[in-house]
Every structure is written in structure tokens, then in C-alpha cells.
PyMOL Python script that loads the backbone (N, CA, C, O; Angstrom):
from pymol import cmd

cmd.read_pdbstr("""\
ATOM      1  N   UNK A   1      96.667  25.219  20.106  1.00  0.00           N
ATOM      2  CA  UNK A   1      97.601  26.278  20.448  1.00  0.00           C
ATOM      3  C   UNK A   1      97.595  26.470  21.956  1.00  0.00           C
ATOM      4  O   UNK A   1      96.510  26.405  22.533  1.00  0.00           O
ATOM      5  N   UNK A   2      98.890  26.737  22.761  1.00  0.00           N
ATOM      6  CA  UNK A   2      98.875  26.715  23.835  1.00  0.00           C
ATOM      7  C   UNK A   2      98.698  28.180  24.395  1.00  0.00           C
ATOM      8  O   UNK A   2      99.337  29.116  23.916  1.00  0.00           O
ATOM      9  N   UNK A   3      97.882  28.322  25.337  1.00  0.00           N
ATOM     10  CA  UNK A   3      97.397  29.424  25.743  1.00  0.00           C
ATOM     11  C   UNK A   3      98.451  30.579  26.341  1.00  0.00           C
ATOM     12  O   UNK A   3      99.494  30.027  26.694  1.00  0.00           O
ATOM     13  N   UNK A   4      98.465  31.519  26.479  1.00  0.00           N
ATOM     14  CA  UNK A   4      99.820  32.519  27.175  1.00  0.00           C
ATOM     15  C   UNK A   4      99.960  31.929  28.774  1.00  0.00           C
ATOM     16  O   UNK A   4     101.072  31.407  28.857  1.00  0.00           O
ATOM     17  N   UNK A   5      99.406  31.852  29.760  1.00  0.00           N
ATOM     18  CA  UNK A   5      99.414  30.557  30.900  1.00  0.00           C
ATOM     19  C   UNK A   5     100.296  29.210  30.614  1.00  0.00           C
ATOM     20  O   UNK A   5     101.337  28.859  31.169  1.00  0.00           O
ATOM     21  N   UNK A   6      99.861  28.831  30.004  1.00  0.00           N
ATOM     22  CA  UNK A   6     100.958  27.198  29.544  1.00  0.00           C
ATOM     23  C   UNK A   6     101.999  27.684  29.186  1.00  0.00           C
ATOM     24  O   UNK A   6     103.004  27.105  29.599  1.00  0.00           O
ATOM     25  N   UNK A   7     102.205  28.894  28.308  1.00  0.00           N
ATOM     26  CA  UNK A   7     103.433  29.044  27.506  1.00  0.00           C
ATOM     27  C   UNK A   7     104.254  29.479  28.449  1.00  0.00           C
ATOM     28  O   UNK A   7     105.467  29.274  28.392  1.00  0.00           O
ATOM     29  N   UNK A   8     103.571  30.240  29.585  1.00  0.00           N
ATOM     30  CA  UNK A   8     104.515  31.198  30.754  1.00  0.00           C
ATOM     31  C   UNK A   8     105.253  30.098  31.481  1.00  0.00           C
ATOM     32  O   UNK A   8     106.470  30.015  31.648  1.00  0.00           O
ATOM     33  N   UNK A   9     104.058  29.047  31.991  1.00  0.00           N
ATOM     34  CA  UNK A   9     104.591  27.827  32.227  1.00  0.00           C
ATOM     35  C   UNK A   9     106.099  27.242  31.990  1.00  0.00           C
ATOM     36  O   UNK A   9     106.959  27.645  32.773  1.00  0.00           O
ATOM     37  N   UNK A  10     106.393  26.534  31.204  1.00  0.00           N
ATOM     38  CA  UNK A  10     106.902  26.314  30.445  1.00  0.00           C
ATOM     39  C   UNK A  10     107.853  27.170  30.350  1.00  0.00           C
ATOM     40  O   UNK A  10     108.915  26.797  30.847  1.00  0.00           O
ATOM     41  N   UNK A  11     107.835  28.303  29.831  1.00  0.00           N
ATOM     42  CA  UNK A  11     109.143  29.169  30.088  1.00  0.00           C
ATOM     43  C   UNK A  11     109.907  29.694  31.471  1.00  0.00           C
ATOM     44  O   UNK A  11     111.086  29.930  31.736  1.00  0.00           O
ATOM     45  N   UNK A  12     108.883  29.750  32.091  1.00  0.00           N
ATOM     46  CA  UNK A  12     109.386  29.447  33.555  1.00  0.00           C
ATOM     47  C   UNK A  12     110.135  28.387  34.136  1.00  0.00           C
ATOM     48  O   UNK A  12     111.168  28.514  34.794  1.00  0.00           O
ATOM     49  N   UNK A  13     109.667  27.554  33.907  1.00  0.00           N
ATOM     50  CA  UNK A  13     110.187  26.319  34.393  1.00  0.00           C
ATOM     51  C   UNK A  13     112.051  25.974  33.443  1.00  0.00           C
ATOM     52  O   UNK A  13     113.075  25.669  34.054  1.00  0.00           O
ATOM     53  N   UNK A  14     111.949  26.145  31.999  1.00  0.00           N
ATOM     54  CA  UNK A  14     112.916  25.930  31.279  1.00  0.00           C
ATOM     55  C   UNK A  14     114.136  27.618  32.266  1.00  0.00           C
ATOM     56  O   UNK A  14     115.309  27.630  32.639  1.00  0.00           O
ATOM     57  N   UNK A  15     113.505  28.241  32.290  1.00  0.00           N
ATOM     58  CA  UNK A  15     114.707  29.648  32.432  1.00  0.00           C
ATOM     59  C   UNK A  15     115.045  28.755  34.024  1.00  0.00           C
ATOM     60  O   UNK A  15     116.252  28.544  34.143  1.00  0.00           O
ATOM     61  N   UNK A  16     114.358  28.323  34.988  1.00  0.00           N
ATOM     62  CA  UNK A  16     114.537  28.351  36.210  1.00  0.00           C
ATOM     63  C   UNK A  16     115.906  26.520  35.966  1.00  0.00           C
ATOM     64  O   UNK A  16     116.814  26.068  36.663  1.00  0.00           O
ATOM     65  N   UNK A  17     115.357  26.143  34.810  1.00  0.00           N
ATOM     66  CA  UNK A  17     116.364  24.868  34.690  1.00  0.00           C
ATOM     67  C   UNK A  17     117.667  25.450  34.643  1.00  0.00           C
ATOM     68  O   UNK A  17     118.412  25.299  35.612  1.00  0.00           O
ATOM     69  N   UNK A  18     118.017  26.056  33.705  1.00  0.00           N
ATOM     70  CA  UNK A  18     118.526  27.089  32.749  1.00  0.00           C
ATOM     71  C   UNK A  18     119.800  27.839  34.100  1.00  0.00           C
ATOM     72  O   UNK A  18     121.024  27.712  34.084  1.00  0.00           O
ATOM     73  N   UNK A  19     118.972  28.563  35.101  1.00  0.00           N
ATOM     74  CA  UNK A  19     119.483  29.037  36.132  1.00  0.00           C
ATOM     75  C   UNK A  19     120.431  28.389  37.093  1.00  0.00           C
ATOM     76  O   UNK A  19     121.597  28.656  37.383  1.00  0.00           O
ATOM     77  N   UNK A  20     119.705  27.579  37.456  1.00  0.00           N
ATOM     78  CA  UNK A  20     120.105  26.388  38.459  1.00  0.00           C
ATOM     79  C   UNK A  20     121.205  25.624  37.641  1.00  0.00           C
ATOM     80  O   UNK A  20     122.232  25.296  38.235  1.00  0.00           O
ATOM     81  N   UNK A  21     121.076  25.374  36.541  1.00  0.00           N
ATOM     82  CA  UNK A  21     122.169  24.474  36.258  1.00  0.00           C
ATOM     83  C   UNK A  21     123.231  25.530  35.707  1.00  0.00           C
ATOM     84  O   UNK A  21     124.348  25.404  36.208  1.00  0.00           O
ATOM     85  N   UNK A  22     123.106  26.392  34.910  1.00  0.00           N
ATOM     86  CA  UNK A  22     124.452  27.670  35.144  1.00  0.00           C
ATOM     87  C   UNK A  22     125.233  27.626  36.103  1.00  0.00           C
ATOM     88  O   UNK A  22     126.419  27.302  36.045  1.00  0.00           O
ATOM     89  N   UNK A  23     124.341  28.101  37.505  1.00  0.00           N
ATOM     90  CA  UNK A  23     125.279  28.645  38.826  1.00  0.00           C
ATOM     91  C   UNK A  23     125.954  27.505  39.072  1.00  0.00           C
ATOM     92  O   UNK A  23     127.124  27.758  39.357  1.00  0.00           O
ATOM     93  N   UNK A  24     125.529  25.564  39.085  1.00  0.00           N
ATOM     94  CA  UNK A  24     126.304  24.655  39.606  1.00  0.00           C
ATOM     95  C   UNK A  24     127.446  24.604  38.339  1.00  0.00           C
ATOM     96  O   UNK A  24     128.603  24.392  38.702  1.00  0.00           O
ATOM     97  N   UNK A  25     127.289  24.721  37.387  1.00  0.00           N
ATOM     98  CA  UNK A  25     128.111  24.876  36.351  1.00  0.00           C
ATOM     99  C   UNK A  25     129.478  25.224  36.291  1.00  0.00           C
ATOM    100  O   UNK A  25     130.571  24.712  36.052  1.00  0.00           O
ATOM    101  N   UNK A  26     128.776  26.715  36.725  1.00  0.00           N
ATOM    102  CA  UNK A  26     130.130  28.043  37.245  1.00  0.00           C
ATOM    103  C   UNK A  26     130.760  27.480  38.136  1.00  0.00           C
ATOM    104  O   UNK A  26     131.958  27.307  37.911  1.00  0.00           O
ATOM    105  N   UNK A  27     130.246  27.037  39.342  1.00  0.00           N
ATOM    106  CA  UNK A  27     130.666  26.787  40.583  1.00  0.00           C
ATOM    107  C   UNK A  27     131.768  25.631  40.452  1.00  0.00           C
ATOM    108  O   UNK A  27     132.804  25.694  41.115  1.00  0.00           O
ATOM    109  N   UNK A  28     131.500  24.542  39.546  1.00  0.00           N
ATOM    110  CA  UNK A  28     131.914  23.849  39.349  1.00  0.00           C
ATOM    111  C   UNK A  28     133.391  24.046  38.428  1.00  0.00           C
ATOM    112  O   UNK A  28     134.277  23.210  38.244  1.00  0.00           O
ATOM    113  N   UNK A  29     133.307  25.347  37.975  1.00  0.00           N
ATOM    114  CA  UNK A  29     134.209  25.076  36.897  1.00  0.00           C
ATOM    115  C   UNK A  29     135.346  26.244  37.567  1.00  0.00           C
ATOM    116  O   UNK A  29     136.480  26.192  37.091  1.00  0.00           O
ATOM    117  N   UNK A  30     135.107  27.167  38.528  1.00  0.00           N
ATOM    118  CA  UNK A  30     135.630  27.992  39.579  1.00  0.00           C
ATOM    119  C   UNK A  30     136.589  27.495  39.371  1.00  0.00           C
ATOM    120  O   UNK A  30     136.483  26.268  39.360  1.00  0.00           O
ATOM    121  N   UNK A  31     138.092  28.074  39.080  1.00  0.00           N
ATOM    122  CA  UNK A  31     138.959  27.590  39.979  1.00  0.00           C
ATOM    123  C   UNK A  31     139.831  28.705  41.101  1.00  0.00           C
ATOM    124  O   UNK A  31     140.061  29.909  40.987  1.00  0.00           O
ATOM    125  N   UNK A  32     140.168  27.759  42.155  1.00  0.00           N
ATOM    126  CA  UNK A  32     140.682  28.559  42.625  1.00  0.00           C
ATOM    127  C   UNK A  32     142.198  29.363  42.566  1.00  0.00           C
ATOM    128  O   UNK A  32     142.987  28.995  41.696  1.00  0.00           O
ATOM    129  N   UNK A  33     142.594  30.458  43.498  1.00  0.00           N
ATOM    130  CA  UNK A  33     143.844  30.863  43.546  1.00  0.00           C
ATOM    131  C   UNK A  33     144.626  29.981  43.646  1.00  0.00           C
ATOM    132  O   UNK A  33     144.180  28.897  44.025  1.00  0.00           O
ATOM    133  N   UNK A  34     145.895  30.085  43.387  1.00  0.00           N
ATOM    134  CA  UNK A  34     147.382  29.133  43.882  1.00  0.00           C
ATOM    135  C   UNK A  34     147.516  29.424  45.109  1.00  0.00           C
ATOM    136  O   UNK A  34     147.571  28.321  45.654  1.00  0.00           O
ATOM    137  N   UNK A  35     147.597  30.150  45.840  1.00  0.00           N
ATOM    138  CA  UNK A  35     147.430  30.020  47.507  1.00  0.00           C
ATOM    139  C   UNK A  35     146.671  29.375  48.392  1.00  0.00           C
ATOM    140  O   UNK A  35     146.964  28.953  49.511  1.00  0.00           O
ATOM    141  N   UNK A  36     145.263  29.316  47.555  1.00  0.00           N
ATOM    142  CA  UNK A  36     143.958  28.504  48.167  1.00  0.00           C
ATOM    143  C   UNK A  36     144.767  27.403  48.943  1.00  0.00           C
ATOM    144  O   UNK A  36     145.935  27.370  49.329  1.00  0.00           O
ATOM    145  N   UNK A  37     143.776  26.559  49.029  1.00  0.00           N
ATOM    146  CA  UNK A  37     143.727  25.809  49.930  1.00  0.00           C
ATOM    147  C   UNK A  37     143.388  24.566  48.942  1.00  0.00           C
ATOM    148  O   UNK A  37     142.807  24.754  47.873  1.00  0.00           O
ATOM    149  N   UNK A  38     143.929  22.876  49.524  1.00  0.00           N
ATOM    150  CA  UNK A  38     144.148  22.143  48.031  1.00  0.00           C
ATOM    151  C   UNK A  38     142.587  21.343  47.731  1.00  0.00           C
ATOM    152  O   UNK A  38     141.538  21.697  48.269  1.00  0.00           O
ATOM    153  N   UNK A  39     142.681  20.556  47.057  1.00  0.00           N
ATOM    154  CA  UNK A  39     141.226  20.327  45.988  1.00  0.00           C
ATOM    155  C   UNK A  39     140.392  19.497  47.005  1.00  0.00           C
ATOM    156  O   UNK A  39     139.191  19.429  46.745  1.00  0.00           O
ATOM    157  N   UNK A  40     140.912  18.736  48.325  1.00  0.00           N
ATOM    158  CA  UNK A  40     140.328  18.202  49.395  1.00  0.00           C
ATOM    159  C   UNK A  40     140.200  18.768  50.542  1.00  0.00           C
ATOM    160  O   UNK A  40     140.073  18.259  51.656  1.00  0.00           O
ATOM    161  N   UNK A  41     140.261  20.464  50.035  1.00  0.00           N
ATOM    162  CA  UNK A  41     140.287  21.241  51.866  1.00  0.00           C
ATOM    163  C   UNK A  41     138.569  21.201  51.784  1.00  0.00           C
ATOM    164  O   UNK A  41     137.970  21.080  50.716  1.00  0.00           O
ATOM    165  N   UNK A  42     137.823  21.339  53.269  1.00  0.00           N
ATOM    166  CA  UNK A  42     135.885  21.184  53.330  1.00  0.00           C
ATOM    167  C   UNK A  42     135.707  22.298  52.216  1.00  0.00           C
ATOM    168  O   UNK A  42     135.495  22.047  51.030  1.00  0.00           O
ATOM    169  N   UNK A  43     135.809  23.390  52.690  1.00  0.00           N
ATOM    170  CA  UNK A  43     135.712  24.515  51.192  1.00  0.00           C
ATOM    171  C   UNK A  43     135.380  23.832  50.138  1.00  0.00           C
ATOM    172  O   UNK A  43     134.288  24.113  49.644  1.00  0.00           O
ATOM    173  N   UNK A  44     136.094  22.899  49.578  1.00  0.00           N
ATOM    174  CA  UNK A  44     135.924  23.028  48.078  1.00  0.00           C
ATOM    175  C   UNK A  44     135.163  21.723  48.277  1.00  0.00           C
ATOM    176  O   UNK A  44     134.339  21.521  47.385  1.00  0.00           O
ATOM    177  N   UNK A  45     135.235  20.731  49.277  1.00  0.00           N
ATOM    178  CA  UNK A  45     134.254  19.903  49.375  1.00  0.00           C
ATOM    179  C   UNK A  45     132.140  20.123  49.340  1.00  0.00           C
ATOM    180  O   UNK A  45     131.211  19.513  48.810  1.00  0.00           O
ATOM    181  N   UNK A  46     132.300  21.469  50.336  1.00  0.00           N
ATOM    182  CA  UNK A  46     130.828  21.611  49.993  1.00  0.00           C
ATOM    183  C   UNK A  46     130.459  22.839  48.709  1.00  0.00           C
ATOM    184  O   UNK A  46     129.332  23.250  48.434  1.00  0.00           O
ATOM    185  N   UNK A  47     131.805  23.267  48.033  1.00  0.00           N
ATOM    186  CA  UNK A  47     131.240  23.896  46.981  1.00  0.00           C
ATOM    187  C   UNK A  47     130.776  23.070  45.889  1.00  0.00           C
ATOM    188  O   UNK A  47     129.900  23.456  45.115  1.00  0.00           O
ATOM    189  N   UNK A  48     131.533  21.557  45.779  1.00  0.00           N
ATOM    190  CA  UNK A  48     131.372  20.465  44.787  1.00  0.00           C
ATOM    191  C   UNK A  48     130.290  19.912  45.363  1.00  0.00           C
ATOM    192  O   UNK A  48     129.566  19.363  44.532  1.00  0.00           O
ATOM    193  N   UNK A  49     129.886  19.846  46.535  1.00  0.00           N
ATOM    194  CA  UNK A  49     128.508  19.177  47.082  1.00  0.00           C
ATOM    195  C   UNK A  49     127.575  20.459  46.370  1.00  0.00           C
ATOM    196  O   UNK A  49     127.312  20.228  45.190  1.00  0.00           O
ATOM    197  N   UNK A  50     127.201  21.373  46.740  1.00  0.00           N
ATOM    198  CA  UNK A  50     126.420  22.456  46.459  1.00  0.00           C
ATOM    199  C   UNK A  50     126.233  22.642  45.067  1.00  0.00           C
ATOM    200  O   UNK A  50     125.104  22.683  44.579  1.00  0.00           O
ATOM    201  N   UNK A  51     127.589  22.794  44.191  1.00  0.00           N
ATOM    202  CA  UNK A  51     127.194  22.404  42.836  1.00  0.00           C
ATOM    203  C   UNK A  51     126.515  21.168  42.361  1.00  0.00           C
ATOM    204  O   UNK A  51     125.345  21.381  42.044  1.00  0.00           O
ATOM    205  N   UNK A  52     126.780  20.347  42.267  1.00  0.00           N
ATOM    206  CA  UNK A  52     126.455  18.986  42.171  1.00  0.00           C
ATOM    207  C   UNK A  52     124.887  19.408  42.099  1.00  0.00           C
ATOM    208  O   UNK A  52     124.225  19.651  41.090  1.00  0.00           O
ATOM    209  N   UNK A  53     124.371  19.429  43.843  1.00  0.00           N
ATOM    210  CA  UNK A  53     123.142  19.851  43.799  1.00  0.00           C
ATOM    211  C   UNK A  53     122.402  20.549  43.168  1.00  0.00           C
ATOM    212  O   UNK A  53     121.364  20.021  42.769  1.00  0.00           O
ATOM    213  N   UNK A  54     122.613  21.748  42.899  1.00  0.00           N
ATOM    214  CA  UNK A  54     122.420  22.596  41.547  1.00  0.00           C
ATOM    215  C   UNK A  54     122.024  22.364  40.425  1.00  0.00           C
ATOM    216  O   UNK A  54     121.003  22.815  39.906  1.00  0.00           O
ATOM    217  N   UNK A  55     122.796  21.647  39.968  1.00  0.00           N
ATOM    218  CA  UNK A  55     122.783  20.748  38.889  1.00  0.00           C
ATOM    219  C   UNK A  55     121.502  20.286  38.591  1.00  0.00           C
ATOM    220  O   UNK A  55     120.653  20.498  37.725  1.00  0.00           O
ATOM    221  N   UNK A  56     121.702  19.197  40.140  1.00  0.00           N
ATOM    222  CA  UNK A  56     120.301  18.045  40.249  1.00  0.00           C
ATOM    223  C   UNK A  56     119.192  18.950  40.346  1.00  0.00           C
ATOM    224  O   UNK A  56     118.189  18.377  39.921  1.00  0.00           O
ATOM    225  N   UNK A  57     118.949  20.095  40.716  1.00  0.00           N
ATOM    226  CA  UNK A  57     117.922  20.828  40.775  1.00  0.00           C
ATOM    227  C   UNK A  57     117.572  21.279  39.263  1.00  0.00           C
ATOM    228  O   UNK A  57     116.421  21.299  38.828  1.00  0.00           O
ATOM    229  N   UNK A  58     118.448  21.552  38.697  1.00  0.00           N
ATOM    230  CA  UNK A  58     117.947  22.240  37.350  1.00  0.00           C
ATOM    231  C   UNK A  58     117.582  21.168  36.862  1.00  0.00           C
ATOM    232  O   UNK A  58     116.396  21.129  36.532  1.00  0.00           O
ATOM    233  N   UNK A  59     118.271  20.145  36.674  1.00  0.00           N
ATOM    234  CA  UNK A  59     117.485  19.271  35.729  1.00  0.00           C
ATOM    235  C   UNK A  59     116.095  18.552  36.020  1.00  0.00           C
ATOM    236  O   UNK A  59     115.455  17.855  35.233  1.00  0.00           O
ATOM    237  N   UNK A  60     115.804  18.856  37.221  1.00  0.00           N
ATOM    238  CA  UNK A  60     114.455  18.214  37.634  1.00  0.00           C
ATOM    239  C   UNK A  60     113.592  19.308  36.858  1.00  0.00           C
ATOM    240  O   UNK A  60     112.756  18.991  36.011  1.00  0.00           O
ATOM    241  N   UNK A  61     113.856  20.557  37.205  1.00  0.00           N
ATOM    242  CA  UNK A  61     112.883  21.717  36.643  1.00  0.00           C
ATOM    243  C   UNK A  61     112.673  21.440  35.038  1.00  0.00           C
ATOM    244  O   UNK A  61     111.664  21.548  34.342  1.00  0.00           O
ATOM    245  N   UNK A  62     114.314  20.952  34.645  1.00  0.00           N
ATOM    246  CA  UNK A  62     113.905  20.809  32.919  1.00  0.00           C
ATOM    247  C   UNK A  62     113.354  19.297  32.701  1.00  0.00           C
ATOM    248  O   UNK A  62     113.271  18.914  31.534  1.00  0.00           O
ATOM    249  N   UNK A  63     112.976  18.420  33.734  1.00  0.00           N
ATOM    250  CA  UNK A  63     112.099  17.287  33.427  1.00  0.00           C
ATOM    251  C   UNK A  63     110.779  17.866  33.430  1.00  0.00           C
ATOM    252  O   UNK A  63     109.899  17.892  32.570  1.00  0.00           O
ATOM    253  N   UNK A  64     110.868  18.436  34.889  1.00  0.00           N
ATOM    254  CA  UNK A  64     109.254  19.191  34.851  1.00  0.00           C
ATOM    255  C   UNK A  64     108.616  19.599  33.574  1.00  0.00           C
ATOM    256  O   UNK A  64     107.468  19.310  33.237  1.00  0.00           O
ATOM    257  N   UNK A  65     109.658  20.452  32.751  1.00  0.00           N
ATOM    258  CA  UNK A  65     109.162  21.076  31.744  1.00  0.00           C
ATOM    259  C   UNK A  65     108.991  20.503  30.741  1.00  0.00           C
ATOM    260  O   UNK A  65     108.129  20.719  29.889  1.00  0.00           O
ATOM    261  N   UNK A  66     109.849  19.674  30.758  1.00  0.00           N
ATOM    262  CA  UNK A  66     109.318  18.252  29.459  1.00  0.00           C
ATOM    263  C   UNK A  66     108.175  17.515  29.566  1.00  0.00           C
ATOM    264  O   UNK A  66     107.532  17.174  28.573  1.00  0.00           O
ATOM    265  N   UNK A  67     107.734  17.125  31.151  1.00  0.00           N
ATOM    266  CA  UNK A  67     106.597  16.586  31.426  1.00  0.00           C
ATOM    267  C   UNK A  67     105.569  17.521  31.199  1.00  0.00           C
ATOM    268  O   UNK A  67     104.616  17.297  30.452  1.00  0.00           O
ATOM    269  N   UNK A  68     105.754  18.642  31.875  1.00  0.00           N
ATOM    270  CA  UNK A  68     104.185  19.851  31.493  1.00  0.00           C
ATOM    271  C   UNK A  68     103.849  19.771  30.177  1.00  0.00           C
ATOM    272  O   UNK A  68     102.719  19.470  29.791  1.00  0.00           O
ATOM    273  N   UNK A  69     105.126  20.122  29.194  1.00  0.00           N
ATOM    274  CA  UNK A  69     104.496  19.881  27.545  1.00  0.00           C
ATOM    275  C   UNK A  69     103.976  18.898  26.963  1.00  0.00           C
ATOM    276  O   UNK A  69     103.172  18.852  26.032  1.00  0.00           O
ATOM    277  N   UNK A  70     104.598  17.906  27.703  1.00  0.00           N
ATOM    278  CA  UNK A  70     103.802  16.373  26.963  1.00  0.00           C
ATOM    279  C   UNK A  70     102.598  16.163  27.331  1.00  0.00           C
ATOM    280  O   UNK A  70     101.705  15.881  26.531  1.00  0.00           O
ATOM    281  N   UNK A  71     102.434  16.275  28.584  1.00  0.00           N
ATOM    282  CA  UNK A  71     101.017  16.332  29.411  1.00  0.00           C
ATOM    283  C   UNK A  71     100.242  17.234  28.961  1.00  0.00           C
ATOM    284  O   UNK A  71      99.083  16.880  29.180  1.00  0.00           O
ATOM    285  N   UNK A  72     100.287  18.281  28.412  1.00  0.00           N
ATOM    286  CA  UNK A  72      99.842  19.181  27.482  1.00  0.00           C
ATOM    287  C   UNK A  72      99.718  18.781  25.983  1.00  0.00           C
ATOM    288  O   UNK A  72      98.568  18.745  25.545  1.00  0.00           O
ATOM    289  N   UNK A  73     100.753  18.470  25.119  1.00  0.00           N
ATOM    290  CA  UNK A  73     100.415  17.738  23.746  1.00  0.00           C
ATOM    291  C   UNK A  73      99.159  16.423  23.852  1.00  0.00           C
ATOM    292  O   UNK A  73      98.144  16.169  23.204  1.00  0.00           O
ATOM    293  N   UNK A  74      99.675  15.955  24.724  1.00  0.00           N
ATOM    294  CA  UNK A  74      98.778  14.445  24.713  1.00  0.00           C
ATOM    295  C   UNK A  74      97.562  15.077  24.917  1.00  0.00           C
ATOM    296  O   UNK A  74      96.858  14.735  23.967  1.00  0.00           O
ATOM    297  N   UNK A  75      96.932  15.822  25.652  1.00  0.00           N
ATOM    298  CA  UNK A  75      95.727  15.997  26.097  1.00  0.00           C
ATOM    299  C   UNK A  75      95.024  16.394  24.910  1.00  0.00           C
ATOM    300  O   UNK A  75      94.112  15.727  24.421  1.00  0.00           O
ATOM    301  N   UNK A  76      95.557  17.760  24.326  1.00  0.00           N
ATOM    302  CA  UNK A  76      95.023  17.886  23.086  1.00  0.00           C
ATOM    303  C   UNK A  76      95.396  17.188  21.478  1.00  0.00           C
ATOM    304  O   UNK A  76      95.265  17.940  20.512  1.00  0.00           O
ATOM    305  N   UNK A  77      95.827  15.842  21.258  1.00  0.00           N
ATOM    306  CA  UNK A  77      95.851  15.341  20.752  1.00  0.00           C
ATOM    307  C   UNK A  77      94.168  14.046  20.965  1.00  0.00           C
ATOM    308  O   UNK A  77      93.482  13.506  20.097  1.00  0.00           O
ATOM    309  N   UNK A  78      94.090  14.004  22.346  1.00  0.00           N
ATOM    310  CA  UNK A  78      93.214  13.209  22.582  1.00  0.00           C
ATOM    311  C   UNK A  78      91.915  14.247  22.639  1.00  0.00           C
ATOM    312  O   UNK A  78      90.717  13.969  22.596  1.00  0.00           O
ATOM    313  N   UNK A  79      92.281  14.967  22.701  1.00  0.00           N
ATOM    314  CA  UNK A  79      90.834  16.385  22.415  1.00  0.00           C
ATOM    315  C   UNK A  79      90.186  16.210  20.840  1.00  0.00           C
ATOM    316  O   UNK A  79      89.041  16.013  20.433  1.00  0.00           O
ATOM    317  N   UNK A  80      91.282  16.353  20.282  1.00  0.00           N
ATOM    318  CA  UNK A  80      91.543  17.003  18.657  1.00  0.00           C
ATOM    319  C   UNK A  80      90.317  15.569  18.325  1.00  0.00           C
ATOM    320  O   UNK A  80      89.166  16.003  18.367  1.00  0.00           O
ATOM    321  N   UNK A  81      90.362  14.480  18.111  1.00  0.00           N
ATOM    322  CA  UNK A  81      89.646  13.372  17.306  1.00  0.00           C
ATOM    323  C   UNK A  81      88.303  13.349  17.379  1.00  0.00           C
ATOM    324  O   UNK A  81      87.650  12.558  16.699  1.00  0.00           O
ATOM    325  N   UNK A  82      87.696  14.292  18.287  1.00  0.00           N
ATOM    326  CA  UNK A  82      86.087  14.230  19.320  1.00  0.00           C
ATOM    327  C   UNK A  82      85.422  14.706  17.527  1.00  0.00           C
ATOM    328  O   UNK A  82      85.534  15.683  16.787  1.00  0.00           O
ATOM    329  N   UNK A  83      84.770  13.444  17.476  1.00  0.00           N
ATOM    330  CA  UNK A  83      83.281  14.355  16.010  1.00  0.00           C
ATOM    331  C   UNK A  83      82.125  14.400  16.845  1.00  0.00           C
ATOM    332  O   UNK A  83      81.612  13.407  17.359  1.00  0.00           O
ATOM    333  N   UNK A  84      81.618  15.904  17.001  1.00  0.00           N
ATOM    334  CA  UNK A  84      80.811  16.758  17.127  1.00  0.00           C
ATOM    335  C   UNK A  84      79.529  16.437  16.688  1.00  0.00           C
ATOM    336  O   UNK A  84      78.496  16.604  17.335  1.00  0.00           O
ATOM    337  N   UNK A  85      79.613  16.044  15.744  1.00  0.00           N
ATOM    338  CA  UNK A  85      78.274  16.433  14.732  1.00  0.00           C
ATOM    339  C   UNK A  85      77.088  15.103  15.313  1.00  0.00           C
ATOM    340  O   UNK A  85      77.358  13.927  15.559  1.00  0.00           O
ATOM    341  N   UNK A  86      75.965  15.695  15.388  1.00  0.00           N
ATOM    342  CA  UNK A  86      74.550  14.934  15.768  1.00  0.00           C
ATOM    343  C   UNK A  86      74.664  13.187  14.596  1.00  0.00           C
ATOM    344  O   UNK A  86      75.463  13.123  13.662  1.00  0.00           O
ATOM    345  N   UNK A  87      74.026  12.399  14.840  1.00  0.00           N
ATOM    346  CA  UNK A  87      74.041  11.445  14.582  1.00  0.00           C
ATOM    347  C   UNK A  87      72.627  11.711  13.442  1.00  0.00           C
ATOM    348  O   UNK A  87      72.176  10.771  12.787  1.00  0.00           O
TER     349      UNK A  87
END
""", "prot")
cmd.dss("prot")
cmd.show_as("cartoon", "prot")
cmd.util.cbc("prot")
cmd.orient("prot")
């Protein structure tokens, strides 16, 4: 069983994926006014750069978090087999 520490872990890391990839999401899916300015003015160039990034950020956090748990299962899987008992 994973301790309240690992679990915070872990939920941290998934909400902060979670976050990051929302806002590039939104950003991404923004559209603008009919007056704006058109789909190649810099504006909308570094909002699609900035999202983009976003993106790439959240999903590193939700690799992170896939890696912390596995790195966590495996360990105590390789814990779990240890026999104890005197010879």
C-alpha cells in the first residue's frame, strides 16, 4: 500500500499534468473576434507557440507520474518475494 507521501505524489504530479495541458488546450481552441487580426498575425503565432508548449509540459508531468508509480510498483513487487524465516 502506498503511503499518503507517494499518493500526494502522484496526485500532484497528475493535477499539475491535468493543468498544463487544459490551459494549452483552451488556448488552443480560443478563437478569436472577426475583427482580430488573421490566423498568421505574431499574436496568434506565439499563442500557438505557448500552447503547444503547454501541452509539452503537461505531458511530461503525466510521464513523470507514470514513471513515479511504476518505479514504485516494481520496487514493491521486488520487496514482496523476500522469505524471512531462519533457515
Amino acid at each position: 500500500m502506498k503511503t499518503p507521501n507517494q499518493l500526494r505524489i502522484s496526485l500532484s504530479l497528475v493535477i499539475l499534468a491535468l493543468g498544463f495541458s487544459a490551459l494549452g488546450c483552451f488556448s488552443i481552441f480560443n478563437t478569436q473576434s472577426p475583427d482580430g487580426g488573421s490566423i498568421f498575425s505574431v499574436e496568434h503565432s506565439y499563442s500557438l507557440i505557448g500552447s503547444i508548449f503547454s501541452v509539452l509540459v503537461g505531458s511530461t508531468f503525466l510521464v513523470a507520474a507514470i514513471t513515479f508509480r511504476g518505479i514504485r510498483t516494481g520496487a514493491e513487487r521486488l520487496i514482496a518475494p523476500i522469505d524471512a524465516t531462519p533457515i
